[in-house]
C-alpha positions in Angstrom: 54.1 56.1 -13.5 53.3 59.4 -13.0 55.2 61.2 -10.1 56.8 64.6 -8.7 58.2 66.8 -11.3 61.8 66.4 -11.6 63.3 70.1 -12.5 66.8 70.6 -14.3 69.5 70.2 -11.6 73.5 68.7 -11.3 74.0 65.9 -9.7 74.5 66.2 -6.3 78.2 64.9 -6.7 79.5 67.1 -9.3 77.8 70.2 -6.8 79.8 72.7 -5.2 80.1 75.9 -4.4 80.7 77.4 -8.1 77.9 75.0 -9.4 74.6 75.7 -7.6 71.6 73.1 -8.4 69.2 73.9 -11.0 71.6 74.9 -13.4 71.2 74.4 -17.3 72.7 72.0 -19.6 74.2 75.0 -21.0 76.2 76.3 -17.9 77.5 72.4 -17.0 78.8 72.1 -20.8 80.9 75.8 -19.6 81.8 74.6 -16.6 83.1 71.5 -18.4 85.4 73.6 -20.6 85.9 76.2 -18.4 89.4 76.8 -18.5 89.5 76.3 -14.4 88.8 72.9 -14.9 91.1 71.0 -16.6 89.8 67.6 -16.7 88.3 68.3 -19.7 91.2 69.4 -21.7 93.5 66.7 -20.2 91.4 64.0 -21.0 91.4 65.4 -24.9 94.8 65.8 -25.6 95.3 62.4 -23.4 93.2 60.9 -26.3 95.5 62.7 -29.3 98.3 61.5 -27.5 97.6 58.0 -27.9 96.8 58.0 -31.4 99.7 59.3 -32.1 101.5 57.1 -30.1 99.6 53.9 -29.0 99.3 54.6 -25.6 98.6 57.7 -23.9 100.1 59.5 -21.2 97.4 58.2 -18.5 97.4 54.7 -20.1 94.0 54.2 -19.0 92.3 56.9 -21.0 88.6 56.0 -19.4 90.0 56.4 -16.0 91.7 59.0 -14.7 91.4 58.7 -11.0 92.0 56.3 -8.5 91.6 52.5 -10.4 94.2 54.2 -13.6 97.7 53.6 -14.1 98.7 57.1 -13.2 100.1 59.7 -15.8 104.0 59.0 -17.1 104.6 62.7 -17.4 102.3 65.1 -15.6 103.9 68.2 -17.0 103.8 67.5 -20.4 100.1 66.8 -19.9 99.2 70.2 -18.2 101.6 71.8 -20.8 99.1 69.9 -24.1 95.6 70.8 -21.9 97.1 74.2 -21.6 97.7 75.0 -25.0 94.5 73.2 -26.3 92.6 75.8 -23.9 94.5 78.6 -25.5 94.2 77.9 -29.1 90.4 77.6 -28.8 90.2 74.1 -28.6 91.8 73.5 -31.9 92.4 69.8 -32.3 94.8 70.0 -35.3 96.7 72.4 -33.2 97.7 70.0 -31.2 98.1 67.1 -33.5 100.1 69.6 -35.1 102.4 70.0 -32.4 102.6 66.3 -30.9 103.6 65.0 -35.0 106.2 67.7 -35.1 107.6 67.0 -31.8 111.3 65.2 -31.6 109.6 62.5 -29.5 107.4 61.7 -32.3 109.8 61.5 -34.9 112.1 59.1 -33.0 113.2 55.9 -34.3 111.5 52.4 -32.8 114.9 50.8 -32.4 116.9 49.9 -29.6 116.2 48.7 -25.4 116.2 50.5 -22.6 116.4 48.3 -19.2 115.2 50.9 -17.5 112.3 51.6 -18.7 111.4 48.6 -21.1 107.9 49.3 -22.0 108.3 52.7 -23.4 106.4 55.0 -20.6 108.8 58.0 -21.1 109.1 57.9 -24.9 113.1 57.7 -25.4 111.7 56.2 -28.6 109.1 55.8 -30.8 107.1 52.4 -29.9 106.3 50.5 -32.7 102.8 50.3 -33.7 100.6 47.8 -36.0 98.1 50.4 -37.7 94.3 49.5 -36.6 92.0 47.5 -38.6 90.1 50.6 -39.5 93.8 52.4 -40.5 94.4 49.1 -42.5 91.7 49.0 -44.7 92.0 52.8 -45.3 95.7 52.3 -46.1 95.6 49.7 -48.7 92.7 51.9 -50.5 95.3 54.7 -50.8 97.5 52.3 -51.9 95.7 50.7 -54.6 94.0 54.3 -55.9 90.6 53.2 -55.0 89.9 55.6 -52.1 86.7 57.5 -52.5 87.0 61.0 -50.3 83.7 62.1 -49.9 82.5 63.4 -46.4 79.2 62.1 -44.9 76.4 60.4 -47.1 75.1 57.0 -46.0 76.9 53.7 -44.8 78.1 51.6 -47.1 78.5 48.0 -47.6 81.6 46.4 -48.9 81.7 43.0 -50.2 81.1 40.3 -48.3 82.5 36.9 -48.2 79.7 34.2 -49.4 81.0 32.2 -46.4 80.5 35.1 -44.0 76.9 35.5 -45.1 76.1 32.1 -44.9 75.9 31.9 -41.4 72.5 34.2 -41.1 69.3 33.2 -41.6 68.7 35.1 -44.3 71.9 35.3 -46.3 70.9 37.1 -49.6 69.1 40.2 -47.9 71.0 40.5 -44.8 73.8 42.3 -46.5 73.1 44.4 -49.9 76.7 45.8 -51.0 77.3 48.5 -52.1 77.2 49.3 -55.9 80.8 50.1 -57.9 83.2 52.4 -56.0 81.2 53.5 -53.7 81.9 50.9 -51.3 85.6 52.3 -51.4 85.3 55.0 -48.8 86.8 55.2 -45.4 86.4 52.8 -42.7 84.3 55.0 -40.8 81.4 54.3 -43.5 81.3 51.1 -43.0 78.2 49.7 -41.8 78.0 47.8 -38.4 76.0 44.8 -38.2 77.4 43.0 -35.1 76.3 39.4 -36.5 78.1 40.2 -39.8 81.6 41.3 -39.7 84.1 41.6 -42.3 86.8 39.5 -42.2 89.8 42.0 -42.9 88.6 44.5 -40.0 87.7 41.6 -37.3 90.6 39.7 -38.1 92.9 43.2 -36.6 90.8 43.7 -33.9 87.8 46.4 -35.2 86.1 46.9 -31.3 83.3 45.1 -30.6 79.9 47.6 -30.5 78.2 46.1 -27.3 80.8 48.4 -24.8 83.3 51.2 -24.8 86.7 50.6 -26.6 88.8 53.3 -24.7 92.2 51.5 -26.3 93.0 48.7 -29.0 95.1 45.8 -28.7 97.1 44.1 -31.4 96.9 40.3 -31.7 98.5 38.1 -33.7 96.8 35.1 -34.7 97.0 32.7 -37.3 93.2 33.7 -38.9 95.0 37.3 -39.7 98.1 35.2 -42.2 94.9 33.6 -43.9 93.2 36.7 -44.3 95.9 38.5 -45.7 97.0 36.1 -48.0 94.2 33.8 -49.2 91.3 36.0 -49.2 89.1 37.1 -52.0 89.6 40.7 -50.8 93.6 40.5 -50.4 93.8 39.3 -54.0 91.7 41.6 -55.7 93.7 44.2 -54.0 97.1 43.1 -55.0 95.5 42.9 -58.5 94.5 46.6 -58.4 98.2 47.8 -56.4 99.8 45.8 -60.0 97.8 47.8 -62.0 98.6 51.1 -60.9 102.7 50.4 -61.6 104.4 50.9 -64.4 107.7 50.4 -66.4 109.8 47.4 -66.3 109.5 44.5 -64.0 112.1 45.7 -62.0 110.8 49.5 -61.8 107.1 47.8 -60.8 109.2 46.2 -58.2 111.0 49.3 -56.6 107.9 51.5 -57.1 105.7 49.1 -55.4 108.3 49.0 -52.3 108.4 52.2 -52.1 104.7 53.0 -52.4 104.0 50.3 -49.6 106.7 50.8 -46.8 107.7 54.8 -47.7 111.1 54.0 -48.4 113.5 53.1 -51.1 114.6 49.1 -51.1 117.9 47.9 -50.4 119.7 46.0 -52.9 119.7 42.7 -51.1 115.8 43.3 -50.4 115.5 43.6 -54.5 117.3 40.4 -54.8 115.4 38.5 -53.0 112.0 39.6 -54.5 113.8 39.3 -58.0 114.7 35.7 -56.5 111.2 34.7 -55.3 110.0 36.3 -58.8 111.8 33.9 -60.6 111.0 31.2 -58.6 107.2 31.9 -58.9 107.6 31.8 -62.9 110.0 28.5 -63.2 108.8 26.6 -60.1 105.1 27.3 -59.9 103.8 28.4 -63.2 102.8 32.0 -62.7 102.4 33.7 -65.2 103.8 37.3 -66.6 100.0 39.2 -65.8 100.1 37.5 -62.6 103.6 38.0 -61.3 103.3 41.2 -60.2 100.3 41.2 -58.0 102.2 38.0 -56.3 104.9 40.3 -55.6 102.3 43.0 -54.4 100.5 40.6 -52.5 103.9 40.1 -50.7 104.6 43.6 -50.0 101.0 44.1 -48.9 101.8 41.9 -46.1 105.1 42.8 -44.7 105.5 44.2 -41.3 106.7 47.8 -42.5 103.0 48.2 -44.6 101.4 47.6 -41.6 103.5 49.0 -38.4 104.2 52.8 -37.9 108.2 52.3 -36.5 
């Protein structure tokens, strides 16, 4: 219904004496970023912080006032807004300087009874990479990932048993054709009745409300996933292919390739072991034994935590 004209204005809370009413969108966005208000910049590097880490400074990254848990070290986080101010609001700056930093690059091990969940970073807190970081990893891994920027979503396989729970199961979810289904996570298209498996099984947000922070369960549907699935296999298949050498120089490359470090010797036995075992006990053969043994390293705890 038609009714008095509203002109632009603030809202009446954010007024004050700096901010007079009728003001464009133009001047709030600079008094956002306005260097004398440092909300803003807290709130970003807050966010790069827990990336990086898990968690961020102010734990509760959508809530900064009253209802958060507070901020674990309120120097370090004027010192980060600071410096994001003075380089110009340069992101990688500060990603720059938080992946650099010796807090960063501290090892996950060890307890500290004093402060046993980690809030002033005397280590590095373990962290299972996302479902989005997941998918993205094990492209890399098997030399599939496509890098293209922008350009359409895209639509990866789906599982026949997936789409036969909507009503229209051969239209509701075209894939995409050849490789370029193989891009980043971020192209993936969202249909919230139609998920796919790999990314809902590791907790991919749900789109109905703000995701300010992940958490990592652990459930038994992710084991199944990672071992049984169409997807899982065909991967395996691809991170075999992309070896080469002897059995055990597939096996040491592979390793490396998938956890970033060199295997131990008693690690290399006992993949040699379950090799042999998977030849003489269960029939696998030759072409197949090394994407069981990628399989394996696909799944182990090192592939998929940052420590």
């Amino acid at each position: 219904a038609q009714g008095d004209e509203v002109p632009i204005a603030f809202p009446a809370m954010l007024d004050s004496a700096r901010l007079k009413p009728k003001r464009s969108r133009l001047e709030f966005a600079k008094w956002i970023t306005s260097p004398e208000h440092p909300t803003t910049a807290r709130v970003w590097v807050n966010r790069l912080w827990q990336y990086c880490f898990g968690a961020g400074l102010v734990e509760s990254s959508n809530e900064f006032g009253k209802l958060g848990t507070g901020v674990s070290n309120q120097k370090l986080l004027d010192w980060l807004a600071g410096e994001l101010v003075k380089s110009g609001w340069d992101t990688k700056h500060i990603l720059r300087l938080i992946l650099n930093s010796s807090t960063y690059q501290l090892s996950s091990k060890g307890m500290n009874d004093k402060d046993p969940t980690n809030r002033l970073h005397w280590k590095y807190s373990s962290r299972r990479l996302t479902a989005e970081e997941i998918w993205d990893s094990y492209l890399v891994l098997t030399e599939q990932m496509k890098f293209e920027i922008g350009g359409p979503p895209v639509r990866p396989k789906m599982p026949d048993a997936v789409l036969q729970t909507s009503s229209r199961p051969r239209n509701v979810w075209p894939p995409s054709p050849g490789d370029s289904a193989n891009r980043r996570a971020v192209y993936i298209h969202v249909k919230r009745s139609i998920k796919l498996p790999l990314l809902a099984n590791f907790d991919s947000p749900e789109r109905d409300f703000s995701c300010p922070s992940r958490f990592a369960t652990t459930v038994p549907t992710q084991a199944l996933t990672m071992l049984n699935s169409e997807r899982m296999n065909e991967l395996s298949e691809k991170f075999a292919a992309r070896l080469s050498g002897s059995l055990d120089e597939k096996i040491r490359e592979a390793f490396r390739l998938g956890t970033s470090r060199e295997i131990t010797d008693g690690e290399f036995h006992e993949i040699k072991g379950l090799a042999a075992d998977l030849k003489t006990k269960h029939g696998v053969s030759d072409d197949q034994l090394m994407s069981r043994i990628c399989l394996l390293i696909l799944n182990l705890n090192e592939t998929l935590y940052l420590d």
